[in-house]
C-alpha positions as CSV (number, residue, x, y, z in Angstrom):
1,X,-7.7,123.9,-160.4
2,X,-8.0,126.9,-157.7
3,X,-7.2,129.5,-161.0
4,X,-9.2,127.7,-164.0
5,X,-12.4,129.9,-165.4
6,X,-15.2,129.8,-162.4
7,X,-18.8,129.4,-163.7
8,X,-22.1,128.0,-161.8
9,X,-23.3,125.7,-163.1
10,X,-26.1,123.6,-161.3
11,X,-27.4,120.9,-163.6
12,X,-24.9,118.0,-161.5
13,X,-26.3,116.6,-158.9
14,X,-23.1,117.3,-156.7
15,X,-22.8,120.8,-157.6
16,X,-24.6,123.2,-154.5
17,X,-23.5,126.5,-153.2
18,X,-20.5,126.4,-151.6
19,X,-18.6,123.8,-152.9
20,X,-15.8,126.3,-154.4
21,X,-15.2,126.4,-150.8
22,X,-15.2,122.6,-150.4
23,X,-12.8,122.5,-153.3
24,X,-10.4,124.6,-151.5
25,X,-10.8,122.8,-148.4
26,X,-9.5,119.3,-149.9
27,X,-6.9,121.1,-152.4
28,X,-5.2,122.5,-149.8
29,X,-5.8,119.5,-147.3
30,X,-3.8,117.2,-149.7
31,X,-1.3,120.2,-150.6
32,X,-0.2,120.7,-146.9
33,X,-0.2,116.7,-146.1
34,X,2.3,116.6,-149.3
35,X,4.0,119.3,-148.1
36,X,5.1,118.3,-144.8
37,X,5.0,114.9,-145.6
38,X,7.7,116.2,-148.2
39,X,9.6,117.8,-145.9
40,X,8.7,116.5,-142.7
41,X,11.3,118.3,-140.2
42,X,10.1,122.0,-141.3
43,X,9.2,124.1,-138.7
44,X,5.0,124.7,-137.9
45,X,5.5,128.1,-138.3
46,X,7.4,128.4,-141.3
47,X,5.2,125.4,-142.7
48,X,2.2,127.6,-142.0
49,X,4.1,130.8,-144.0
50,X,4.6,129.4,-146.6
51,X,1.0,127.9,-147.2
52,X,-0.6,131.0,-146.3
53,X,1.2,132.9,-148.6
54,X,0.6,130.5,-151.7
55,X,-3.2,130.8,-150.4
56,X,-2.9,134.9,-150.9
57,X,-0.9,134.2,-154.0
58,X,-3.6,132.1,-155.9
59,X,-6.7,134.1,-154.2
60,X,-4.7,137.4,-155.5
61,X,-4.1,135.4,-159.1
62,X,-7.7,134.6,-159.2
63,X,-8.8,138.2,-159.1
64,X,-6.2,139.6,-161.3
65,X,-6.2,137.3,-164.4
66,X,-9.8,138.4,-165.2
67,X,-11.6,134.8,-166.1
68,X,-14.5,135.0,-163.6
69,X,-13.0,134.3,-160.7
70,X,-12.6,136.2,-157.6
71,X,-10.5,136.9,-154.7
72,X,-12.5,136.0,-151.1
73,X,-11.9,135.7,-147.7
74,X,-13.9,132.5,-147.1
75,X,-11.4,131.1,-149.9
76,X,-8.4,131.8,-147.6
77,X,-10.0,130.6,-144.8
78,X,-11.2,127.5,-146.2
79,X,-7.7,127.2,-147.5
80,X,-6.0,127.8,-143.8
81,X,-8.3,125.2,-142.4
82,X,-7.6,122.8,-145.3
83,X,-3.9,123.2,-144.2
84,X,-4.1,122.6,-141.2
85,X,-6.1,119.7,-141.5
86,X,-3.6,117.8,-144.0
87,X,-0.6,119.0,-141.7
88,X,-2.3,117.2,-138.1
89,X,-3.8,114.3,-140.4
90,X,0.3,114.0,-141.1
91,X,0.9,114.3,-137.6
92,X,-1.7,111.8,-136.5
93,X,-0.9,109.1,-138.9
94,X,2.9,109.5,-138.2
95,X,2.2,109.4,-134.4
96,X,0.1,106.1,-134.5
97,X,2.3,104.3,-137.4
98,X,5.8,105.2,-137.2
């Protein structure tokens, strides 16, 4: 999803500017829930390495494979906070369940 072709297109009622940004915001929400739900005694910081440098990786992909997309710093932000989020919905969930 975060490397197919990027075009506007406005004729959904659902589609408004931004919502690239929205997009990475849940990917990576549900990537880092999987992730440390995957592996669930990893480390914060070596959790938060890792995602960040997937987020570089696919921002750096989007810019270099040439199919209208483009490398941003709101989509590695939005990606960061979308980590983060899954990770301490993880945390949450585990803390009140288990």
């Amino acid at each position: 999803m975060l490397l197919r072709p990027g075009e506007e297109n406005h004729e959904y009622w659902f589609m408004f500017n931004g919502i690239d940004k929205v997009l990475h915001l849940s990917i990576f929400a549900a990537l880092g829930f999987a992730f440390i739900a995957t592996f669930p005694r990893l480390k914060f910081s070596y959790f938060f390495q890792i995602i960040l440098i997937y987020a570089f990786l696919t921002e750096i992909l989007q810019e270099e494979m040439g199919l209208g997309r483009s490398m941003e710093t709101l989509d590695i932000v939005a990606d960061i906070m979308g980590c983060l989020m899954g990770y301490y919905v993880y945390k949450l969930l585990v803390k009140r369940f288990f």
